[in-house]
N, C-alpha and C positions, 0 to 999 in steps of 0.2 A: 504494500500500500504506500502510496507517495500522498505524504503530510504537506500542506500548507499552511507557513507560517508568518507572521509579521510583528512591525512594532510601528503604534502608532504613535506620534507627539505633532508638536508645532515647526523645533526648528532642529534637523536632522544632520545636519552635515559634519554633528561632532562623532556621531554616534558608533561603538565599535560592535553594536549589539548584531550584525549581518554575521559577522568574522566571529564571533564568538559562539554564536547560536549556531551557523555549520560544524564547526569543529566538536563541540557539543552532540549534533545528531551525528555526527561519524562516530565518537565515542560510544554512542549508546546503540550503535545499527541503525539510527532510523532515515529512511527515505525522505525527503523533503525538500521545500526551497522556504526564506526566510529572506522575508522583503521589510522595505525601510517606508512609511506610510507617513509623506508631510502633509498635515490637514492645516489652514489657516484659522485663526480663530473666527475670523470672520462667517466663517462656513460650517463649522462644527457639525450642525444638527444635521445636514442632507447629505454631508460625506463621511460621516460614522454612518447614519442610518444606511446609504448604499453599500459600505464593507459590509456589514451584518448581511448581507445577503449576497454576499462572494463565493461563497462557501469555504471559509478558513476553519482547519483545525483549531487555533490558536492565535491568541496577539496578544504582545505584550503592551502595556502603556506608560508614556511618561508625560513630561511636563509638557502642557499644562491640563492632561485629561487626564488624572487620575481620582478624582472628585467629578469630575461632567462625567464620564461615561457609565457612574451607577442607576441613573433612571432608565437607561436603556436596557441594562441585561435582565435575563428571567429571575435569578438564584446568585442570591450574592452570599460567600461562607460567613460565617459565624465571627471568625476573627475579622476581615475584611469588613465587616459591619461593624465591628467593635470600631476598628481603627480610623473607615470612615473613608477608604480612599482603597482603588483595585489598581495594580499594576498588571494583573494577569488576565487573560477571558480565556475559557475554553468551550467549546461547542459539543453539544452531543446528544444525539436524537431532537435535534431544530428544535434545541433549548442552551441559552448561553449563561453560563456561570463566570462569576468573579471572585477571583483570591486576592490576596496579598500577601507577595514574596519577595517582597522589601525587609517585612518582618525577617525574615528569616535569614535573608543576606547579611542584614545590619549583626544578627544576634551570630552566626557565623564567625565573624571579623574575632570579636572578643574570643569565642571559644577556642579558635586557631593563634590565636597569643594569649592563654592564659589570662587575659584581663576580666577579674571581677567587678561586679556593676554593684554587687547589695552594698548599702549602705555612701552610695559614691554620689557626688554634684554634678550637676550637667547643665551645661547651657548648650542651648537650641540656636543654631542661626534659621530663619525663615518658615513661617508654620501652611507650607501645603502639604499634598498628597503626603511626599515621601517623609516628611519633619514626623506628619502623625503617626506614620508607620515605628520613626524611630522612639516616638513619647511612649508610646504601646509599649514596645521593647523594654524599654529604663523602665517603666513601670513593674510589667510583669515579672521583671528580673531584682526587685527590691532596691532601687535606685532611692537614694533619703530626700533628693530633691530635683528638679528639674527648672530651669526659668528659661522661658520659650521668649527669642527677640525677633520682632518683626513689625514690619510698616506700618500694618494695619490692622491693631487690636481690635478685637471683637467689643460688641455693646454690653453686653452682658460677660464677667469673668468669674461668679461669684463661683460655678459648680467645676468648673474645668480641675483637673487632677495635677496643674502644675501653675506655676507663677507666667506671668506674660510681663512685657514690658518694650518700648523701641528702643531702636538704634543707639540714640542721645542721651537716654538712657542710660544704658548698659555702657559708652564710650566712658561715664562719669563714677561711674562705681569702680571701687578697688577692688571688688571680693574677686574672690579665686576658686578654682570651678579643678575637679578632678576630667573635668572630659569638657570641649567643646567640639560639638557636632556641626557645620559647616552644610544646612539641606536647601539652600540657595544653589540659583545656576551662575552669580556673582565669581566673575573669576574663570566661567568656562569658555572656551574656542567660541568665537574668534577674539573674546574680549580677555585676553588673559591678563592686562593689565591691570586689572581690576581683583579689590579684594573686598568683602564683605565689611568687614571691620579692621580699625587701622594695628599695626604692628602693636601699639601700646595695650591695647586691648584682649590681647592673646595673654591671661593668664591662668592654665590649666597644666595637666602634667602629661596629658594625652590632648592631641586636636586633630580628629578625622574630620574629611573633607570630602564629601561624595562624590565629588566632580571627579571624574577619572581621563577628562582629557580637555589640560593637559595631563599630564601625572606630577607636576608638583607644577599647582598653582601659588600664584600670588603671598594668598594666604599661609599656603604649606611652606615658602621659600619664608616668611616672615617664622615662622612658628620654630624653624630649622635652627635658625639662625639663635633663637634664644635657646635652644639647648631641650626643646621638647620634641617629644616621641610623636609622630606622625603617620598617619595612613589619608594614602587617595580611595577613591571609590571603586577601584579596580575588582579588588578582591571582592564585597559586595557584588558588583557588579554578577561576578562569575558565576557565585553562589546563589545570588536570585534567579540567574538565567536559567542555572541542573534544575532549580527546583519548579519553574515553569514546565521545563520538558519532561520534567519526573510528573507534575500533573497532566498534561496534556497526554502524555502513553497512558495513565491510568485510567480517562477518562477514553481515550481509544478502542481500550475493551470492550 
């Protein structure tokens, strides 16, 4: 059987998800092709809705559809509803389910260096799709605190499960964070000059950085430089991508 696969977002031209996801179904035997899908935001609703009737095995999602494209699928899992955001869809019997294995990439990272999360501080850079994937993660994992920085806080913060706050913010605080998470596209191809927050502001003892291209952005050259421990999104990367193809064969059955 020959699987068709895809990855849909806005702007694609960074993306190594083609060359990763072949090499991936050679590992695992599977027959396939895995295409690169740039939708404008402008267009969203009538060129998702036309994929969903291509007949695709599978697609992966990224920025910025990883929150729009849950009104469309039939069955969204249980964690993915928790979390609030799909990076995964798979099809099967002309009904489309959505995961999220973002979770699971991020939580991966840690477990392949020994880094414990229970009881550890985190700062958030940017709260979409992937940010809430990783709040999930620190969560579920006994994280003691999380403060989520971004543009545009919500009206209501009273119930949310972690601290929120901006940019300006966060530039004027001293405190010090055992982790800063880096879930902005700030910093990736073609704008690699660019860093979310300035050099001074990098104080934690780990800073991963999901952007995986380049592989040391901005941010990670800042962070280097002071003598802290560092990951790009590469490795994530890999690990959400097995575990997409590990759903999508299961659901092939």
């Amino acid at each position: 059987m020959f699987f068709k696969f895809g990855l849909i977002g806005e702007h694609l031209k960074h993306s190594y998800s083609k060359e990763l996801h072949t090499k991936i179904m050679k590992d695992m035997g599977i027959s396939g092709s895995y295409g690169i899908i740039e939708i404008p935001s402008t267009n969203f609703h009538d060129a998702f809705s036309n994929i969903l009737t291509q007949d695709y095995n599978g697609l992966n999602v990224t920025i910025p559809y990883k929150e729009a494209v849950i009104p469309y699928l039939d069955v969204i899992s249980k964690s993915a509803k928790k979390i609030g955001a799909v990076n995964t869809i798979s099809f099967k019997d002309n009904t489309s389910f959505g995961y999220n294995t973002d979770y699971d990439g991020f939580l991966q990272v840690f477990k392949n260096h020994s880094i414990d999360i229970k009881g550890k501080k985190a700062a958030i850079l940017g709260y979409g799709g992937a940010s809430k994937a990783v709040i999930a993660a620190l969560n579920d994992n006994g994280a003691e605190s999380i403060l989520v920085v971004t543009r545009n806080i919500p009206d209501s913060t009273d119930r949310l499960p972690f601290h929120i706050t901006n940019y300006g913010d966060f530039n004027i605080r001293r405190d010090s964070y055992d982790f800063i998470i880096n879930c902005t596209p700030v910093g990736m191809y073609p704008n690699m000059k660019n860093s979310p927050i300035p050099k001074a502001s990098i104080r934690s003892e780990y800073l991963f950085d999901l952007i995986y291209n380049p592989t040391e952005t901005l941010l990670i050259s800042h962070a280097i430089e002071l003598g802290i421990k560092t990951f790009n999104g590469m490795e994530m990367l890999e690990s959400q991508a097995r575990k997409s193809q590990e759903i999508w064969a299961i659901d092939s059955k």
